[in-house]
C-alpha positions in Angstrom: 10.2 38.1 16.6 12.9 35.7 15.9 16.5 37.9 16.5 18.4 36.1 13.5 15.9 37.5 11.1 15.0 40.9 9.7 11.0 41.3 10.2 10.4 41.4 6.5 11.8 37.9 6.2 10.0 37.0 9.3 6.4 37.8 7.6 7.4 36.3 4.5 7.6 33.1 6.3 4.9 33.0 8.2 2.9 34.1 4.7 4.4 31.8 2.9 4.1 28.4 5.6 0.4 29.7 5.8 -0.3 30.1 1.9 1.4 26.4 2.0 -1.1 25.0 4.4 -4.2 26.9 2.6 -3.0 25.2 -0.4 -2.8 22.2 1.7 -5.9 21.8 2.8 -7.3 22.7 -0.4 -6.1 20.0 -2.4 -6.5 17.3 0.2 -10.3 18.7 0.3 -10.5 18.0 -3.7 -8.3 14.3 -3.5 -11.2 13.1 -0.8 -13.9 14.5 -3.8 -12.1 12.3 -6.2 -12.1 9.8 -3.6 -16.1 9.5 -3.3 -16.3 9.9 -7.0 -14.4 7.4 -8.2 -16.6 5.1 -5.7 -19.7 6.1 -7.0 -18.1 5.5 -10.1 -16.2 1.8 -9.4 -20.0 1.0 -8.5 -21.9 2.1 -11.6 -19.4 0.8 -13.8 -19.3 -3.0 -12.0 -23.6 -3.0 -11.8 -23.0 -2.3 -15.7 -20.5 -4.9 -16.7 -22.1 -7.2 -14.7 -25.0 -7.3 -16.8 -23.8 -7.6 -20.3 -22.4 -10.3 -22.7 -19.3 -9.3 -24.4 -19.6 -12.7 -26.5 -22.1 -10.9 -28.3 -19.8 -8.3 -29.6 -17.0 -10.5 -30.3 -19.5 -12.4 -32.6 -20.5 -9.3 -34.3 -19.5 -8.5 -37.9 -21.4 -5.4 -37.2 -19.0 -4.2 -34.7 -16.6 -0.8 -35.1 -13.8 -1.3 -37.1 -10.7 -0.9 -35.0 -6.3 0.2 -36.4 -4.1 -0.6 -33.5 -1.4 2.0 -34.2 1.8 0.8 -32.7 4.9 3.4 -33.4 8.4 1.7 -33.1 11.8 3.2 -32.8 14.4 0.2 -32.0 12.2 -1.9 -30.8 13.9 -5.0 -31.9 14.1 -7.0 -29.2 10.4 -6.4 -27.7 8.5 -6.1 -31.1 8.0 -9.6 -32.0 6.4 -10.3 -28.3 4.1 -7.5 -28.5 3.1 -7.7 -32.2 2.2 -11.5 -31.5 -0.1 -10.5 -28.5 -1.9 -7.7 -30.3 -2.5 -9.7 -33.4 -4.0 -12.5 -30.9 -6.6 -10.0 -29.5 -10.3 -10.9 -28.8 -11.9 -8.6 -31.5 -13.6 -9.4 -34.8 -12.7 -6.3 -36.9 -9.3 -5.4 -36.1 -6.4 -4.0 -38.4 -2.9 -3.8 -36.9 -0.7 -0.8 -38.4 3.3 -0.9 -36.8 5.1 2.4 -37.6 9.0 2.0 -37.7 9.9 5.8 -37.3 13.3 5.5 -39.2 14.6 2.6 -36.4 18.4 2.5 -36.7 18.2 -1.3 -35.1 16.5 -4.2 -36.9 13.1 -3.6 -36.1 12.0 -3.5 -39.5 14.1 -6.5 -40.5 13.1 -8.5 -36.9 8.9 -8.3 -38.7 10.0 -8.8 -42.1 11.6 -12.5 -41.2 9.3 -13.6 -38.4 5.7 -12.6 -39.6 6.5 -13.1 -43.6 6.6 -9.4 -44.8 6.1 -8.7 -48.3 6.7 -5.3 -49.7 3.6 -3.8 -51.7 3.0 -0.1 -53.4 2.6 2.7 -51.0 -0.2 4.1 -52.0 -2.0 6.4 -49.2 -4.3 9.6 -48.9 -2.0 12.0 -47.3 -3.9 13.8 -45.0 -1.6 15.3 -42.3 2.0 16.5 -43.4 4.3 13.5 -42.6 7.8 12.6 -43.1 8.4 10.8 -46.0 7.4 6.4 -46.0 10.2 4.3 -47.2 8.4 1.0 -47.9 5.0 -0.8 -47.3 5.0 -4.1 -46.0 2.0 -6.5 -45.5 1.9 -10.1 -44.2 1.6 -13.2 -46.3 0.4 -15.0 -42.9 -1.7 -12.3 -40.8 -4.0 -10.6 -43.3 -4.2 -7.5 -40.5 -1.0 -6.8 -40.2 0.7 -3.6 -41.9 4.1 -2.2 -41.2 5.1 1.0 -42.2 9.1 1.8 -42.6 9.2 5.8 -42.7 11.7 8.5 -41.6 12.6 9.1 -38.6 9.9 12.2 -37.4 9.3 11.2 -33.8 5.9 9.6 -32.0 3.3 12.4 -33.3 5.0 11.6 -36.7 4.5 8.4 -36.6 0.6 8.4 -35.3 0.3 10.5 -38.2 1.7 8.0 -40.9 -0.5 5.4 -39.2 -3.8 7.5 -39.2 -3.1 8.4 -43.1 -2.9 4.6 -43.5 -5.4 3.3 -40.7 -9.1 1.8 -42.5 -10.8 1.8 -39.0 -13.6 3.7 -38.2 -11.6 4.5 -34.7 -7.7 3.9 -33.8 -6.2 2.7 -30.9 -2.8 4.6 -30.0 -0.6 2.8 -28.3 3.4 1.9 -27.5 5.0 -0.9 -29.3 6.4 -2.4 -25.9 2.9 -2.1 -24.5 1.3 -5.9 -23.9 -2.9 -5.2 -24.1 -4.7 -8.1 -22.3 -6.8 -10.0 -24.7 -9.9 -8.6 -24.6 -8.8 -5.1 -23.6 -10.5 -3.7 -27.0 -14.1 -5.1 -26.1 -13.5 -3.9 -23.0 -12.1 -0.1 -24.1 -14.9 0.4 -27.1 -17.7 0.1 -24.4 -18.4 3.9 -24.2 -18.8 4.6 -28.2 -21.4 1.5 -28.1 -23.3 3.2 -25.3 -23.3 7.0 -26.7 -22.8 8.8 -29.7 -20.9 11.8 -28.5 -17.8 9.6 -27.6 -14.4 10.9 -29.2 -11.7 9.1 -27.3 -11.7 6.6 -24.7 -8.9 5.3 -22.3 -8.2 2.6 -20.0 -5.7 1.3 -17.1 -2.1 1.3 -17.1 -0.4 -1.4 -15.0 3.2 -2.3 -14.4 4.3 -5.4 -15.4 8.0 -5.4 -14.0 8.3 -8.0 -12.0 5.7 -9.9 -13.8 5.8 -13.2 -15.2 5.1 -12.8 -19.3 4.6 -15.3 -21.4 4.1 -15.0 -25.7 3.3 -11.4 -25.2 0.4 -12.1 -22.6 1.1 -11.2 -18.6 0.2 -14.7 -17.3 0.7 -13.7 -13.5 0.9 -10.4 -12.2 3.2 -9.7 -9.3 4.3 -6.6 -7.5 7.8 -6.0 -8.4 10.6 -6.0 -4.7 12.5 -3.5 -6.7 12.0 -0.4 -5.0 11.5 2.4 -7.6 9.5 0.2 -9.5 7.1 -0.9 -6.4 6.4 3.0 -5.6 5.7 3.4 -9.3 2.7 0.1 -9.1 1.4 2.5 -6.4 1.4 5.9 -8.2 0.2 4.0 -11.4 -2.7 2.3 -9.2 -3.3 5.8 -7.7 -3.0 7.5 -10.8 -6.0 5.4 -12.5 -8.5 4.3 -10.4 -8.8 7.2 -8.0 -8.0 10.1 -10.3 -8.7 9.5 -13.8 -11.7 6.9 -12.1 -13.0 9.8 -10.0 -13.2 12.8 -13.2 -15.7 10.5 -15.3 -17.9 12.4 -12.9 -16.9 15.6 -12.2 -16.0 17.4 -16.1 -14.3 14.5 -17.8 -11.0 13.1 -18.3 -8.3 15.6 -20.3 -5.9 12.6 -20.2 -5.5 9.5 -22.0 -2.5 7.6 -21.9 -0.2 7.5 -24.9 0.1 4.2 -24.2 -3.2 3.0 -24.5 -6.1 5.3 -25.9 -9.1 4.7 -28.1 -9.7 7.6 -30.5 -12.6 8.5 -33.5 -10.4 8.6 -36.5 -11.9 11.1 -38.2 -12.4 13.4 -35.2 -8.7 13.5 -34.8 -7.6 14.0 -38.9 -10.4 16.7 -38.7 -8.6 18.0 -35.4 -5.0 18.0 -37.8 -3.9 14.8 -36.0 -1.2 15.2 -34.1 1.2 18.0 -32.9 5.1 17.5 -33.3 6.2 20.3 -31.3 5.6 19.2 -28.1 6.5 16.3 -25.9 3.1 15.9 -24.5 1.3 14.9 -27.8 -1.5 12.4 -26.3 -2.7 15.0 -23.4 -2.5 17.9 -26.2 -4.7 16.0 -28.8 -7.5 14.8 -25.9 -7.4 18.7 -24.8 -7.6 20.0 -28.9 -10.6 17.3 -29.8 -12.2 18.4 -26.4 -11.8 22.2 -27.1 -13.1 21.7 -30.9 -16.1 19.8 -29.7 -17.4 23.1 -27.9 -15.9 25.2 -30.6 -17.3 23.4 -34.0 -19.7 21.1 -32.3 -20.1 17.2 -32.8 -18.5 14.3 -30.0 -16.4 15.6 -27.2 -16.8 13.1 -24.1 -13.6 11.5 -22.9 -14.2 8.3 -21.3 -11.9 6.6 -18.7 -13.0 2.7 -18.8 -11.0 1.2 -15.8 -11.0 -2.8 -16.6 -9.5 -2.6 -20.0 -5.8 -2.9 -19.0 -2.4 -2.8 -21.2 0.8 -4.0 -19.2 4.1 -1.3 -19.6 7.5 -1.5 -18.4 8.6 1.5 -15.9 12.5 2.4 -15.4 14.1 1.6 -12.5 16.9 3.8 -12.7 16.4 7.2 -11.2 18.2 8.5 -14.0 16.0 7.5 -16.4 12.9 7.6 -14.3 13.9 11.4 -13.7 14.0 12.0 -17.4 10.6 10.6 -17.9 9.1 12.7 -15.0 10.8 16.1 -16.0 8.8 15.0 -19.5 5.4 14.5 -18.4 5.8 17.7 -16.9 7.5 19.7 -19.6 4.4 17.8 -21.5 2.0 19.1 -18.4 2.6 22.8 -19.1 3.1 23.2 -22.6 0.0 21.3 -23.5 -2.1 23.6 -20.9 0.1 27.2 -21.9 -1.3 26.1 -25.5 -5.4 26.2 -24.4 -4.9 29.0 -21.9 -8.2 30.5 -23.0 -9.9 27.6 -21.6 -9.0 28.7 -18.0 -12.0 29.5 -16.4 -13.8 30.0 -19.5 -17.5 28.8 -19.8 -17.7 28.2 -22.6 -16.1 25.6 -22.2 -18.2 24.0 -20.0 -17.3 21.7 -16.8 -13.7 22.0 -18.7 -12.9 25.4 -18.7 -14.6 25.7 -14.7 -13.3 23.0 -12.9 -11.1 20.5 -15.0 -8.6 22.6 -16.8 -7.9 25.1 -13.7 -7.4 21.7 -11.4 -4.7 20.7 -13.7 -3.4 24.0 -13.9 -3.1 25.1 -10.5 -3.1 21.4 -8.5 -0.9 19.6 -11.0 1.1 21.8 -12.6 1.8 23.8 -9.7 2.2 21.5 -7.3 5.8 21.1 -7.3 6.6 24.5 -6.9 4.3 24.6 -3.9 5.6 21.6 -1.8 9.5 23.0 -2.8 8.3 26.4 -1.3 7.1 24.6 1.5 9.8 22.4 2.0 11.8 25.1 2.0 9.6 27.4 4.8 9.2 24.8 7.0 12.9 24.5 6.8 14.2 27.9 7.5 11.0 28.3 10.1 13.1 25.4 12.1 16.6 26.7 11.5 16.0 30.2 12.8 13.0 29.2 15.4 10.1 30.4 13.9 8.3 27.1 13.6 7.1 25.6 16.6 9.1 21.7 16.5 6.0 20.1 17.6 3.9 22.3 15.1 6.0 21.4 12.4 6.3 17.4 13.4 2.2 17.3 13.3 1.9 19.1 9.9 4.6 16.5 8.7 2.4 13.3 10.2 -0.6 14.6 9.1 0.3 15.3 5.4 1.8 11.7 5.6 -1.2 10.2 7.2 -3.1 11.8 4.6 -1.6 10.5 1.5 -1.1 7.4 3.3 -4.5 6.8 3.8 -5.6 8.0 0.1 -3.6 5.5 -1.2 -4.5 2.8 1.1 -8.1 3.7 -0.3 -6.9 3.0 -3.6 -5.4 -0.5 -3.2 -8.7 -1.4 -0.9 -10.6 -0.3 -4.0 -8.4 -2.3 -6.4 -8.9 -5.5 -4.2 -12.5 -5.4 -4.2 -12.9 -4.5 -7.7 -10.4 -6.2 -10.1 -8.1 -8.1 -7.8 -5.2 -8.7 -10.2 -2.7 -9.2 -7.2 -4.0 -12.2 -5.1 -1.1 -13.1 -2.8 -0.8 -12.0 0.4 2.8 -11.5 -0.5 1.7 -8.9 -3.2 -0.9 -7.4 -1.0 2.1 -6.9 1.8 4.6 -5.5 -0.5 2.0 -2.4 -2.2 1.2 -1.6 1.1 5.2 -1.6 2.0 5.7 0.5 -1.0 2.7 2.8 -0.6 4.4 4.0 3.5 7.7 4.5 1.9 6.7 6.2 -1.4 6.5 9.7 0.9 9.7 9.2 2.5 12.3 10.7 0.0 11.2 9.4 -3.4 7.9 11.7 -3.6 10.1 14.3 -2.6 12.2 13.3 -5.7 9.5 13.4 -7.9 8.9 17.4 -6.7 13.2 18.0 -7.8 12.1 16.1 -11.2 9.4 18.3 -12.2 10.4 21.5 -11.2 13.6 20.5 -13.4 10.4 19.9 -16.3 8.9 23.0 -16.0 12.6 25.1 -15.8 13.1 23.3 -19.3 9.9 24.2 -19.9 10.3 28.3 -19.8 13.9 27.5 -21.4 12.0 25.8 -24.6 13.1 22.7 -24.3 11.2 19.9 -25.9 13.8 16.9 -26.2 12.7 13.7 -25.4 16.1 12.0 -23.8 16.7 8.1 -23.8 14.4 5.8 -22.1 16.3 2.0 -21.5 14.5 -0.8 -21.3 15.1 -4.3 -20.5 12.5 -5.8 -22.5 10.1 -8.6 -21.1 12.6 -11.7 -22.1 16.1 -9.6 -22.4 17.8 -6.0 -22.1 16.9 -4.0 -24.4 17.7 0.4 -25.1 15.4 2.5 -27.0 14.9 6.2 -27.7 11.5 6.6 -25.8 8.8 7.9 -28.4 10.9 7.6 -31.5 
């Protein structure tokens, strides 16, 4: 035993590098599941678009009803861009609801002069508690287009003013810097024209830093040579199409972007809408309606639909990307500390067995295991109780790992949707996916152990997210 160290600290070492490589192997085991899932998945869902028209739905009067809800807190610069793309989206029945949550810029003023605003009686059914509505604007020029100027009450708020407004029989949720491809809604509503027991749906997230945008449309996709950014393409690509792809098959999705979701309306004002109190609102509504469905009965499947795509920016500060990342996870465990009783409850079905206690103990815990680990294998070197060479091959074979999961998802990307086609692009996300585990995932562990400190302090601030916007800087409060 190593003379520098009492033997007490000696076995907690040794217990604690071997519960890390338990833990290790565990996970890893579960990421190669999702792995073979989200093939099997990628397959059934490119055999089934492959065989349908979606001319014929955007012919349809029959067709679902569809409120884009688009909150905006001083969005001034971006707004016009994105308004004009979503108001130019392929779908017959579409109403567009913008939701100025008390902007201090002139976001309101900005819609008013360039889609000819007039202000009409606010007039509205009330059915979640909201802060009080200013004025009511409609256009004289786009008879879809409503714009709500209300109090500032945050992004739950502000979903809520827009479902109390909303005449569509579902609602799309989404940012109002977020640019939706043009037929992203024929693409998303898929899954409630297939089944009846659909309550939200949600589809892919891409970067568009670095990008070349044009009228509010991404006209050619490129991977961004800003560094944070690249390693964020990767994450995102990871993120969607091997995760949330690979859950359609084992238990469901509990996540749908806040950035882009497809929701039953009256499922979620049934459900109370959604929750101020916590910075995670789009996980913690997906995880209520999917709870209520067991609890009361009626539509409950969450549906990732991985072609539908909407194009956001990501920071590339590590100041503000750290503020984002410590919220996700602040959002992470509140949202799951709210539906405890679901862990490892049947009653809950697939849920409660296998979905909820992956987040819970892979997701949410995950942090806390890799800084433990980090810090083992570090004292085990300093004081000689790691082997160099042991310690060296744990190192390459975690990166060789990850590495290779990744690689996996960019193949699968390629041979699916192939939105990157130079070989340029292809070089850099596979430049960016061997350097994303050489200090910035490590950053990413700081980040969200700083989100769930905050979290057991009862924080629930949102901080300031900057943006540059898609044609010039820009800075906005993220979420209002």
């Amino acid at each position: 035993m190593n003379e520098f160290l009492p033997v007490d600290a000696n076995q907690i070492l040794v217990k604690g590098e071997f519960i890390v490589l338990v833990y290790f192997l565990a996970v890893n085991g579960w990421y190669m599941l999702l792995l073979f899932s989200s093939l099997l998945e990628m397959r059934r869902h490119l055999l089934l678009i492959a065989d349908e028209s979606r001319h014929l739905l955007l012919s349809s009067t029959l067709s679902p009803t569809i409120s884009i809800l688009a909150p905006a807190f001083n969005e001034e610069t971006t707004i016009e861009g994105s308004l004009r793309a979503l108001l130019a989206l392929q779908y017959p029945n579409l109403e567009v609801i913008v939701i100025s949550d008390g902007s201090k810029d002139n976001t309101v003023q900005v819609l008013i002069e360039r889609f000819d605003l007039v202000p009409v009686k606010t007039i509205y059914e009330q059915r979640v508690k909201t802060k009080p509505v200013r004025s009511l604007y409609r256009s004289s020029t786009y008879p879809a287009l409503v714009v709500v100027d209300k109090e500032n009450g945050g992004k739950a708020d502000a979903l809520n003013v827009g479902l109390s407004f909303a005449k569509g029989q579902l609602v799309c949720a989404m940012d109002a810097d977020t640019l939706i491809e043009s037929d992203g809604l024929q693409r998303m509503i898929r899954p409630f024209l297939y089944a009846t027991d659909v309550v939200a749906t949600g589809g892919t997230i891409r970067v568009v830093n670095g990008s070349q945008v044009k009228f509010g449309r991404v006209v050619k996709p490129r991977v961004p040579t800003n560094a944070l950014a690249g390693m964020q393409v990767v994450e995102y690509l990871r993120a969607f199409l091997f995760g949330r792809l690979g859950w359609n098959r084992l238990g469901g999705n509990i996540i749908i972007s806040g950035a882009f979701g497809l929701f039953r309306r009256e499922s979620v004002l049934s459900a109370g809408g959604y929750l101020h109190d916590t910075v995670g609102e789009d996980m913690e509504l997906v995880l209520r309606l999917k709870r209520l469905s067991f609890e009361r009965g009626g539509p409950g499947k969450i549906a990732f639909v991985p072609d539908p795509v909407a194009w956001t920016e990501v920071p590339e500060s590590l100041k503000v990307l750290g503020r984002q990342r410590d919220r996700w996870h602040r959002g992470l465990a509140d949202v799951l500390w709210r539906h405890r009783r679901m862990l490892w409850n049947p009653r809950y079905g697939a849920t409660g067995l296998v979905v909820f206690p992956y987040y819970a103990f892979v997701e949410l815990l995950a942090p806390v295991i890799e800084a433990v680990g980090l810090v083992s294998l570090a004292l085990g070197l300093i004081f000689r109780i790691v082997d160099w060479n042991f310690a060296a091959l744990f190192y390459l074979t975690a990166y060789g790992l990850g590495t290779a999961l990744t690689a996996f998802t960019l193949i699968l990307e390629d041979l699916s949707f192939h939105r990157y086609e130079t070989f340029r692009d292809r070089a850099l996300l596979f430049w960016w996916a061997l350097l994303e585990n050489l200090g910035y995932r490590q950053m990413t562990v700081y980040w969200r152990l700083r989100g769930l400190w905050k979290f057991l302090r009862g924080r629930k601030d949102w901080g300031v997210m900057e943006r540059r916007g898609f044609q010039a800087p820009a800075t906005s409060k993220a979420g209002g």
